[in-house]
C-alpha atoms as an extended CHARMM CRD file, in Angstrom:
* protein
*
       211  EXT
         1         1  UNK       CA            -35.7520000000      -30.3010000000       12.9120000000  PROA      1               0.0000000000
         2         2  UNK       CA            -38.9950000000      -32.1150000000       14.2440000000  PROA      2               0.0000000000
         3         3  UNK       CA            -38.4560000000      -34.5850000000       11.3020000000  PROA      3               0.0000000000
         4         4  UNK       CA            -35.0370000000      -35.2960000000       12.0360000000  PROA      4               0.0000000000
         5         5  UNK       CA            -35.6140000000      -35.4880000000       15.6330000000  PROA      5               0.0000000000
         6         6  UNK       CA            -38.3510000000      -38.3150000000       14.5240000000  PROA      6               0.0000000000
         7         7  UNK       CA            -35.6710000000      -40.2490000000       12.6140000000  PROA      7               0.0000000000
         8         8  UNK       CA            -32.9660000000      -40.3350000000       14.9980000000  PROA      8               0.0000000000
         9         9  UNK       CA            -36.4180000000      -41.4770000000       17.3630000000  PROA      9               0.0000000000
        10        10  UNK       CA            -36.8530000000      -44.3310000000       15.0930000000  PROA      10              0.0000000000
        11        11  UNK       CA            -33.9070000000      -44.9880000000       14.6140000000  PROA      11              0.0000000000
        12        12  UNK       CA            -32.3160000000      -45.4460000000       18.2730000000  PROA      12              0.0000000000
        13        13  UNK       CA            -35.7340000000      -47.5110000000       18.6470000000  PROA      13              0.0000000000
        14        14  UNK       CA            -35.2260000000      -50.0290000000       16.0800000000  PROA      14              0.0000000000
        15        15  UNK       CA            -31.5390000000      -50.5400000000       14.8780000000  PROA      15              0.0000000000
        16        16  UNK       CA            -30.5720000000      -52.3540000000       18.2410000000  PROA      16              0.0000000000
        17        17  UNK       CA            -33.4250000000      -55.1760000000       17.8400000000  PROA      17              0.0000000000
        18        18  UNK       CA            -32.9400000000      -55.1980000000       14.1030000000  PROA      18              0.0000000000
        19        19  UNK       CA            -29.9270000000      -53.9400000000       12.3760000000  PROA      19              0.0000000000
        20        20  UNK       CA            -29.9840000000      -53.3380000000        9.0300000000  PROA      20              0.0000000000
        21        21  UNK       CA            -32.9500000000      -54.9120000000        8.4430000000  PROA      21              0.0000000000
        22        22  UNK       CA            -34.3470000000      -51.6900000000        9.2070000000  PROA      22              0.0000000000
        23        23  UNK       CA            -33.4570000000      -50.5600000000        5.8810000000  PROA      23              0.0000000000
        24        24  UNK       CA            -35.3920000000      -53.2450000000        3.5250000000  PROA      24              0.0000000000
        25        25  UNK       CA            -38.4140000000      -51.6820000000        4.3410000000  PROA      25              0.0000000000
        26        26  UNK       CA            -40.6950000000      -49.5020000000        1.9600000000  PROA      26              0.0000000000
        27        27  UNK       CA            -42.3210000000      -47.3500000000        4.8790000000  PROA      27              0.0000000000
        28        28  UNK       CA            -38.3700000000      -46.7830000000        6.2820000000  PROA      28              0.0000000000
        29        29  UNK       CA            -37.0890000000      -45.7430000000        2.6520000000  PROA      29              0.0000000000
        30        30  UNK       CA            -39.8270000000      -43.0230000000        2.6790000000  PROA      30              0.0000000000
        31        31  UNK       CA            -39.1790000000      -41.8350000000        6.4230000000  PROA      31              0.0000000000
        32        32  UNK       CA            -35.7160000000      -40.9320000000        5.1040000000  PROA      32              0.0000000000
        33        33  UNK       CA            -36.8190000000      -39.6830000000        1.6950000000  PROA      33              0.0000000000
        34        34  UNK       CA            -39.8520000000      -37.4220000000        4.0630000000  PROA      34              0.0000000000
        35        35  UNK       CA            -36.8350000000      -36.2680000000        6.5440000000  PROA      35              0.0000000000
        36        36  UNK       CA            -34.6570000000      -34.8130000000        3.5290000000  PROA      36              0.0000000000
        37        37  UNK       CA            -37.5050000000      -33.4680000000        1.7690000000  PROA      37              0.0000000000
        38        38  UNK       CA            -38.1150000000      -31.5560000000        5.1270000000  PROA      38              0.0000000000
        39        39  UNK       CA            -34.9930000000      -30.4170000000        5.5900000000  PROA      39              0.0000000000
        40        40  UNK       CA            -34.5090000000      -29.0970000000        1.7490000000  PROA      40              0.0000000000
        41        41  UNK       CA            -38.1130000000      -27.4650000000        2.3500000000  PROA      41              0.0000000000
        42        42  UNK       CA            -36.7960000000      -25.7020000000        5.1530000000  PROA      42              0.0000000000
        43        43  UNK       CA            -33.7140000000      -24.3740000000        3.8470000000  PROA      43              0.0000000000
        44        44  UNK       CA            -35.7280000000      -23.1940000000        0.7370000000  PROA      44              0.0000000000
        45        45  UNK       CA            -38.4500000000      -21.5190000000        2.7710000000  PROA      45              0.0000000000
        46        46  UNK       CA            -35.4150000000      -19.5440000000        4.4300000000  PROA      46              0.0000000000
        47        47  UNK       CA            -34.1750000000      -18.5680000000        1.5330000000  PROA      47              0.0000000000
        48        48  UNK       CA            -37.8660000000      -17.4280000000       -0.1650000000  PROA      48              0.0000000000
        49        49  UNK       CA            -38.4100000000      -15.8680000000        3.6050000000  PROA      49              0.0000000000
        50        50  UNK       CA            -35.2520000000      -13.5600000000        2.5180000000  PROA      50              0.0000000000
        51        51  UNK       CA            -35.9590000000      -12.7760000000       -0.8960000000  PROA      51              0.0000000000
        52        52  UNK       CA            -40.1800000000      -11.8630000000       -0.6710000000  PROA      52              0.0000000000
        53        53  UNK       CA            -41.8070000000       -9.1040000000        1.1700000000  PROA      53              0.0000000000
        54        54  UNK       CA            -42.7760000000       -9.1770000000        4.9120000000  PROA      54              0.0000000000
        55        55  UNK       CA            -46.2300000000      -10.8310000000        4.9160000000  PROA      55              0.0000000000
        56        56  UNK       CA            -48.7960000000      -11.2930000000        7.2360000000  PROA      56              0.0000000000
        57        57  UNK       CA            -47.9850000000      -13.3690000000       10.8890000000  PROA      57              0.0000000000
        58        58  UNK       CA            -50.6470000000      -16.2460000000        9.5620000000  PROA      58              0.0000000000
        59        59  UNK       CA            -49.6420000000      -19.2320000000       12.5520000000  PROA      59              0.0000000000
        60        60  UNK       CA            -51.3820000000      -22.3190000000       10.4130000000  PROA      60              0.0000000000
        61        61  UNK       CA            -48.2560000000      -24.2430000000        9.7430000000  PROA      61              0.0000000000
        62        62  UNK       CA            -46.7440000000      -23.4870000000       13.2200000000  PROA      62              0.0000000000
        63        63  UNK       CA            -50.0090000000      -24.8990000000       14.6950000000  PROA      63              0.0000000000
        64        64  UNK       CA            -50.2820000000      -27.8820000000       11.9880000000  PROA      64              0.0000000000
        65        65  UNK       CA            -46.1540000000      -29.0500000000       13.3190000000  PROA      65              0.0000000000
        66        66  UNK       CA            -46.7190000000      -28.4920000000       17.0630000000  PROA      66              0.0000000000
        67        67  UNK       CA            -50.0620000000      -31.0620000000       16.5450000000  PROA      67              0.0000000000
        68        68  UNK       CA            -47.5530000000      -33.6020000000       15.2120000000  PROA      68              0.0000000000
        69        69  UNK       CA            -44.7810000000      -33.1230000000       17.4800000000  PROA      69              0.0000000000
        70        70  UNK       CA            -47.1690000000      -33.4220000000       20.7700000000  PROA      70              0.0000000000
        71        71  UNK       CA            -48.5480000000      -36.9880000000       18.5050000000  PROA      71              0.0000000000
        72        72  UNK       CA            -45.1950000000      -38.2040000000       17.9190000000  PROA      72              0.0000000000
        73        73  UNK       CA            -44.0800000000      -37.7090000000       21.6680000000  PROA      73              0.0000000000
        74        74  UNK       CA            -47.2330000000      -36.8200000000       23.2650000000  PROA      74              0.0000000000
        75        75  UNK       CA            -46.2650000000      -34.9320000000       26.7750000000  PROA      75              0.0000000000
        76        76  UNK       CA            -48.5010000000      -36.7660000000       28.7750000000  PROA      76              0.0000000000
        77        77  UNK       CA            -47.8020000000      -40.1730000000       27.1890000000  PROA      77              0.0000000000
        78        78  UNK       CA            -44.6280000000      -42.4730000000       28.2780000000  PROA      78              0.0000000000
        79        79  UNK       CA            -44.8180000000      -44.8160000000       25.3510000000  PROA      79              0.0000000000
        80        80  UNK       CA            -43.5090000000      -43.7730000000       21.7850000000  PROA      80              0.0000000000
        81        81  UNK       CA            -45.8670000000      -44.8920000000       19.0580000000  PROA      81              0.0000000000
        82        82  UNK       CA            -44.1450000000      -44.6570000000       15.8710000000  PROA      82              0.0000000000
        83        83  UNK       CA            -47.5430000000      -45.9790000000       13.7330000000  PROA      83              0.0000000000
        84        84  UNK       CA            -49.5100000000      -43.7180000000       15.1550000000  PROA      84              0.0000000000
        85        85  UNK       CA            -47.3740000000      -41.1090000000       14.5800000000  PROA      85              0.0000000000
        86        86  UNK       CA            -46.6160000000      -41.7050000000       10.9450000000  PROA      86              0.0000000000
        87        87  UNK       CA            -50.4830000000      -42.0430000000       10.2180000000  PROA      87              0.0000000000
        88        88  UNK       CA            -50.8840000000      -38.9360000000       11.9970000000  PROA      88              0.0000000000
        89        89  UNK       CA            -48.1970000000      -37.1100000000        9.8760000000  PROA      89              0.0000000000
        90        90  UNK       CA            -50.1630000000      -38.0440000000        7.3130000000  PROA      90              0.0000000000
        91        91  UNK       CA            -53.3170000000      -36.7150000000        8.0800000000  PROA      91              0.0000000000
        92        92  UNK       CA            -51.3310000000      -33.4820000000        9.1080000000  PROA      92              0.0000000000
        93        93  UNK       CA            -49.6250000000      -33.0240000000        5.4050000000  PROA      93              0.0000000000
        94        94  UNK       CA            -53.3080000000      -32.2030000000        3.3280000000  PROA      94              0.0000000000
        95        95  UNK       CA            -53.9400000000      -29.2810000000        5.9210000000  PROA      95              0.0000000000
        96        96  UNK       CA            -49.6660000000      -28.3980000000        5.9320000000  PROA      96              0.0000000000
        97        97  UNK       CA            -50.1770000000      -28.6250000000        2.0760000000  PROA      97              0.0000000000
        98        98  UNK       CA            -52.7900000000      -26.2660000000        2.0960000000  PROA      98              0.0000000000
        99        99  UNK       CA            -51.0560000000      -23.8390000000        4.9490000000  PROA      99              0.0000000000
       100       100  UNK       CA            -47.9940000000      -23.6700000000        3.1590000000  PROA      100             0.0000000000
       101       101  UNK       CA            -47.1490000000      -22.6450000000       -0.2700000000  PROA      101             0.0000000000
       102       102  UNK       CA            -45.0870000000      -25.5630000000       -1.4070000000  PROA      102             0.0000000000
       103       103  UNK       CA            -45.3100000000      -25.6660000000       -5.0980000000  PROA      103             0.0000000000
       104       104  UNK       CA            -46.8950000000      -28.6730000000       -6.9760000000  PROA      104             0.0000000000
       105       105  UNK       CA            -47.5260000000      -29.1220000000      -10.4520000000  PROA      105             0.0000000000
       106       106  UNK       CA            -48.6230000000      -33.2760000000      -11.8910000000  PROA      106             0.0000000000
       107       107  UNK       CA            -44.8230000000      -33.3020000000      -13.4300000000  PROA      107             0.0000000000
       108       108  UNK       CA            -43.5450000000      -33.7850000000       -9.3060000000  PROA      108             0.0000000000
       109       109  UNK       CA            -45.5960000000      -36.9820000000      -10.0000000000  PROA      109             0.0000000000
       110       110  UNK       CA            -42.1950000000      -38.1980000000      -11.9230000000  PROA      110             0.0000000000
       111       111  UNK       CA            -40.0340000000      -38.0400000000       -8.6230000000  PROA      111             0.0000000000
       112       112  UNK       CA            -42.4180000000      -40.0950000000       -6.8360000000  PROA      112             0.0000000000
       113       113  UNK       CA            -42.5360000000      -42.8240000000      -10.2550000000  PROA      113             0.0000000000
       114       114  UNK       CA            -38.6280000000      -42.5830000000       -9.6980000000  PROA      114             0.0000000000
       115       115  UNK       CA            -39.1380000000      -43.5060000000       -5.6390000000  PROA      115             0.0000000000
       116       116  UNK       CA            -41.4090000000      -46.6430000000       -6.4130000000  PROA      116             0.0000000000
       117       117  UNK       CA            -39.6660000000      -47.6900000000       -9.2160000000  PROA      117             0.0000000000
       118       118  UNK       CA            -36.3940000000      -48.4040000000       -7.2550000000  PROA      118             0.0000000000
       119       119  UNK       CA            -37.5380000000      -49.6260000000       -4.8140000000  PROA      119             0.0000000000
       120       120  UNK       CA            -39.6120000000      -52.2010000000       -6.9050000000  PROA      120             0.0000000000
       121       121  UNK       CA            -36.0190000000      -52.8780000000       -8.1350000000  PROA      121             0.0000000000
       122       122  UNK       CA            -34.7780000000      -53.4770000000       -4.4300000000  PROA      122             0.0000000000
       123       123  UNK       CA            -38.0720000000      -56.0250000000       -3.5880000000  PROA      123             0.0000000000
       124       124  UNK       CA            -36.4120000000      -58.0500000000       -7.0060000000  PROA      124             0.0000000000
       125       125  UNK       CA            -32.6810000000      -57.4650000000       -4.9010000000  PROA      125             0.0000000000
       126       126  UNK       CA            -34.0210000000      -58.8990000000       -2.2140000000  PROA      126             0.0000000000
       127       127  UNK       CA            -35.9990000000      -61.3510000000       -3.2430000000  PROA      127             0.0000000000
       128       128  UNK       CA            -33.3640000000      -63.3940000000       -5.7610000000  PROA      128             0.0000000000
       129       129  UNK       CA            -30.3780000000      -62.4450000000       -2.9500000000  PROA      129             0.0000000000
       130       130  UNK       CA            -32.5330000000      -64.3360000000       -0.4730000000  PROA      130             0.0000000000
       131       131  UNK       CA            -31.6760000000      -61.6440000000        1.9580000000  PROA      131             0.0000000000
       132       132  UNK       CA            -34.5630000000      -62.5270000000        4.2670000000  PROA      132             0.0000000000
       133       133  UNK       CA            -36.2290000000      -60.7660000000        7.1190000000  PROA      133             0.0000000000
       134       134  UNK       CA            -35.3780000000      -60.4260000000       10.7400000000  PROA      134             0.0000000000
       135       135  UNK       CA            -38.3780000000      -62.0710000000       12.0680000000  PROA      135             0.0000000000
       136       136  UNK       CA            -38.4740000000      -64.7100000000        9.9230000000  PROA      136             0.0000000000
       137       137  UNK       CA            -42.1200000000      -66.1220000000        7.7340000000  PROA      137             0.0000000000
       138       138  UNK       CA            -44.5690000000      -69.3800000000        8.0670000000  PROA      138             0.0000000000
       139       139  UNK       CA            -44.4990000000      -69.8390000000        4.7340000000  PROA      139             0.0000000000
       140       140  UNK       CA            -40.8820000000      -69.8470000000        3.6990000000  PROA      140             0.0000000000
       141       141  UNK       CA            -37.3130000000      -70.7090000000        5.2400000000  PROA      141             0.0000000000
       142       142  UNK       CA            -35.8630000000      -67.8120000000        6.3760000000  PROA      142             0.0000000000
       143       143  UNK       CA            -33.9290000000      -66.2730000000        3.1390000000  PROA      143             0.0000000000
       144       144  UNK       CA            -37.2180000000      -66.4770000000        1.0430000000  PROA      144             0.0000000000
       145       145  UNK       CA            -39.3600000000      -64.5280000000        3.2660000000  PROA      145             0.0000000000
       146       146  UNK       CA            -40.7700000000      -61.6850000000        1.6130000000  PROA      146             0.0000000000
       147       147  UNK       CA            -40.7110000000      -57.8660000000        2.8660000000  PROA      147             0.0000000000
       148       148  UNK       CA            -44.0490000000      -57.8440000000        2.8520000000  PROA      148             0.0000000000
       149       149  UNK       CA            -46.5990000000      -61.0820000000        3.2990000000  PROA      149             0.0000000000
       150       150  UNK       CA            -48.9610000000      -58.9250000000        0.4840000000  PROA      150             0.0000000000
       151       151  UNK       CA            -46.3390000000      -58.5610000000       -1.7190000000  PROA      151             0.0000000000
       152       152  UNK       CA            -44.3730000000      -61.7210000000       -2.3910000000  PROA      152             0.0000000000
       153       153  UNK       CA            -41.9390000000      -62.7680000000       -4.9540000000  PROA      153             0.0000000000
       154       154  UNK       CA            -42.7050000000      -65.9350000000       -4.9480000000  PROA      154             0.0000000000
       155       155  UNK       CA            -45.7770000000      -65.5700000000       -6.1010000000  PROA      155             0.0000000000
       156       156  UNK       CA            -44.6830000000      -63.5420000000       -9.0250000000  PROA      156             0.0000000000
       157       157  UNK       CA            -48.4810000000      -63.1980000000      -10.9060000000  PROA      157             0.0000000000
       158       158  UNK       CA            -50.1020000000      -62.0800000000       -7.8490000000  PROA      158             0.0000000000
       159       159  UNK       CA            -47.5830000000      -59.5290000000       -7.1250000000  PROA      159             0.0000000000
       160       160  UNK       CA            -47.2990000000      -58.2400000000      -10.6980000000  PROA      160             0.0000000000
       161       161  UNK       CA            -51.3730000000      -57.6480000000      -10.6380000000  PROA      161             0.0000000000
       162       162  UNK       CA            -50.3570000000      -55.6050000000       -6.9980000000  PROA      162             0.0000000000
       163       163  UNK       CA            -47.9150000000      -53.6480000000       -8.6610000000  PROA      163             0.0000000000
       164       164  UNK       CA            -49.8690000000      -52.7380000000      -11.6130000000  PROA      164             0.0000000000
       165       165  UNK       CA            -52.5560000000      -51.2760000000       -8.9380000000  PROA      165             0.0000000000
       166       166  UNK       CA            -50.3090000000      -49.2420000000       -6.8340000000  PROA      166             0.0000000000
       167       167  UNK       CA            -48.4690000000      -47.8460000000      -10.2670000000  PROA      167             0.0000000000
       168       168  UNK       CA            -52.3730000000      -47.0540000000      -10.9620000000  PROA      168             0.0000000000
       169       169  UNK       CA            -53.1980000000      -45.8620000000       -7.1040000000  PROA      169             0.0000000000
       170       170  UNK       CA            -50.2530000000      -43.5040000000       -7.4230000000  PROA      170             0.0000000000
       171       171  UNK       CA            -51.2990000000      -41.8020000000      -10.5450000000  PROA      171             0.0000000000
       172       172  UNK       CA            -54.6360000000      -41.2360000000       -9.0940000000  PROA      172             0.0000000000
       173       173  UNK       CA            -53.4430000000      -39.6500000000       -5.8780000000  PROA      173             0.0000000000
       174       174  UNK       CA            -50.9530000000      -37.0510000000       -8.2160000000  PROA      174             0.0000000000
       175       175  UNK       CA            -53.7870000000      -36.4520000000      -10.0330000000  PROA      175             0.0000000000
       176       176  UNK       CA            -55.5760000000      -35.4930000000       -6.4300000000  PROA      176             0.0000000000
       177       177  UNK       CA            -52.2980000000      -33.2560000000       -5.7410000000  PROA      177             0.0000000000
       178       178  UNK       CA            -52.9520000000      -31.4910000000       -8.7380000000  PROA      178             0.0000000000
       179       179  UNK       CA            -56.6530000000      -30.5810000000       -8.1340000000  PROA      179             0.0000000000
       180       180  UNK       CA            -55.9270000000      -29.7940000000       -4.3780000000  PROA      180             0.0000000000
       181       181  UNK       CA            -52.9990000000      -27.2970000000       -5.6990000000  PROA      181             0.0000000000
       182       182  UNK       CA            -55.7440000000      -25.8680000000       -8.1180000000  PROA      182             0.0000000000
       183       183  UNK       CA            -57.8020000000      -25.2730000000       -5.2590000000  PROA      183             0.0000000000
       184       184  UNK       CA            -55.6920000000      -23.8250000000       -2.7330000000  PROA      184             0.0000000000
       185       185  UNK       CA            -54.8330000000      -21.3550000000       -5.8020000000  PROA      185             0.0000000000
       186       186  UNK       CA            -58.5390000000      -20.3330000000       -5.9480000000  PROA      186             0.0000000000
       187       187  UNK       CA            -58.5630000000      -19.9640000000       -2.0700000000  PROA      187             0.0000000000
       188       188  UNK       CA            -55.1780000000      -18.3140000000       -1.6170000000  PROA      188             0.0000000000
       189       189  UNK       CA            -54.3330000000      -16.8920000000       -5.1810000000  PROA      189             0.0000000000
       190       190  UNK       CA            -50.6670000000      -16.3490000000       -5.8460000000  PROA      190             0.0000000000
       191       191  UNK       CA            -49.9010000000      -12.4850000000       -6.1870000000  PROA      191             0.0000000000
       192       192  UNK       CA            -48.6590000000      -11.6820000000      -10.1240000000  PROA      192             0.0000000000
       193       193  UNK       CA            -46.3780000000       -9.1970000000      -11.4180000000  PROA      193             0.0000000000
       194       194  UNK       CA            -43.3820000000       -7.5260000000       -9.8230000000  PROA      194             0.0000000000
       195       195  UNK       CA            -43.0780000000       -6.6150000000       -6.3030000000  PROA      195             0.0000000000
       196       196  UNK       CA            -39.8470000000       -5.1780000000       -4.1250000000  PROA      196             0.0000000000
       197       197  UNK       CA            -37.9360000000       -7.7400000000       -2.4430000000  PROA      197             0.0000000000
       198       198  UNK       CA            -34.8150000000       -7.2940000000       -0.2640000000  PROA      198             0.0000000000
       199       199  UNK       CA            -32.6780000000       -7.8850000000       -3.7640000000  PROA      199             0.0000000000
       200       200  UNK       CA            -35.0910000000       -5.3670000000       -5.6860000000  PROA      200             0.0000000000
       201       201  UNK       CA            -37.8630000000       -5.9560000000       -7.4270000000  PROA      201             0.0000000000
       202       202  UNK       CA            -38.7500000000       -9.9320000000       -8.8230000000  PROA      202             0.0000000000
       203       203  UNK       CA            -41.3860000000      -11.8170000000       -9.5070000000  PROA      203             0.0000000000
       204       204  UNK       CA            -43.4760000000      -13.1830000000       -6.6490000000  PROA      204             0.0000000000
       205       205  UNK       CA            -44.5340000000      -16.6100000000       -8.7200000000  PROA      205             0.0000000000
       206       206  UNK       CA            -40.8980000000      -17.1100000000       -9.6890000000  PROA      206             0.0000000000
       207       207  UNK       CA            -39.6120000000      -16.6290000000       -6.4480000000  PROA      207             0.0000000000
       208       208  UNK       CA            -42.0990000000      -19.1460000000       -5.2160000000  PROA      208             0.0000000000
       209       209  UNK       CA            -41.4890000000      -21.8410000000       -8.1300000000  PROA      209             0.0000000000
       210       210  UNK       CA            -37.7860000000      -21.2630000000       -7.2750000000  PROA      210             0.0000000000
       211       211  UNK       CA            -38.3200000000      -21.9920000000       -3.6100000000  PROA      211             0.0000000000
């Protein structure tokens, strides 16, 4: 709910000065894409919450999402800040990643391809629709302004060789995942074997990968 309390935030922030504008932008598309991913996480840890054991009363997560919601709309603060907020969600999700047991493996790393992929597709949309931006550029009359000064259509080489590095970055960082995943296994080892749920006995690891 903090996530979708965050959207409608941005939201009723930005879409009366912008419109849909709002929506050609890479950091916006992600925001959503963040929000559902929330959501489905929550519904799944429900469901896993039903089917395991009782466990211990271990508070990290709760902790790690009251941190964010006080940054997003600090009490003592009468100015929302969405920057700061999404750069502090993101310093939150390594020690949420490591709190929670969301399961990761390097073939997730495909969903995320998927993500950049289209919306590599839309910068092409916009770009040869001359859809524009609703600030307008220097460089450019308004329909050729690019989303992003850094990564410009009309200057096609440049932004190929950008492309090619955050294809590249992206990699990298699953790769990162992957050994962070392998680590929080070695600190927090998932139990093996059978164990009695509300539904009889399953298998812990397959209730997890399920989740």
């Amino acid at each position: 709910m903090v996530f979708v309390a965050f959207l409608i935030m941005i939201l009723s922030d930005s879409i009366p000065d912008i419109g849909a504008f709002w929506l050609i932008y890479l950091t916006n598309w992600a925001l959503i894409v963040e929000t559902i991913a929330m959501v489905m996480l929550c519904i799944s840890t429900a469901w896993g919450y039903a089917k395991l054991p009782d466990g211990s009363s271990d508070a990290r997560i709760v902790v790690i999402l009251l941190l964010g919601v006080n940054e997003a709309q600090p009490l003592n603060a009468l100015e929302f800040s969405p920057q700061e907020a999404c750069l502090f969600w993101d310093f939150l999700a390594f020690p949420g990643f490591f709190a929670a047991r969301i399961p990761w493996s390097f073939k997730n790393f495909i969903w995320g391809l998927v993500f950049l992929l289209t919306y590599l597709g839309w910068t092409l949309i916009h770009f040869f629709a001359q859809i524009g931006t609703p600030s307008g550029c220097e460089l450019y009359i308004d329909p050729e302004c690019p989303i992003y000064d850094a990564f410009d259509w009309n200057m096609p080489m440049m932004t190929t060789i950008i492309t090619i590095f955050a294809l590249v970055g992206y990699a990298v960082l699953a790769g990162l995942y992957t050994a962070f995943v392998r680590c929080r296994q070695c600190c927090f080892p998932t139990p093996v074997g059978e164990v009695e749920t509300k539904d009889g006995p399953q298998n812990v690891e397959t209730i997890e990968n399920a989740a």
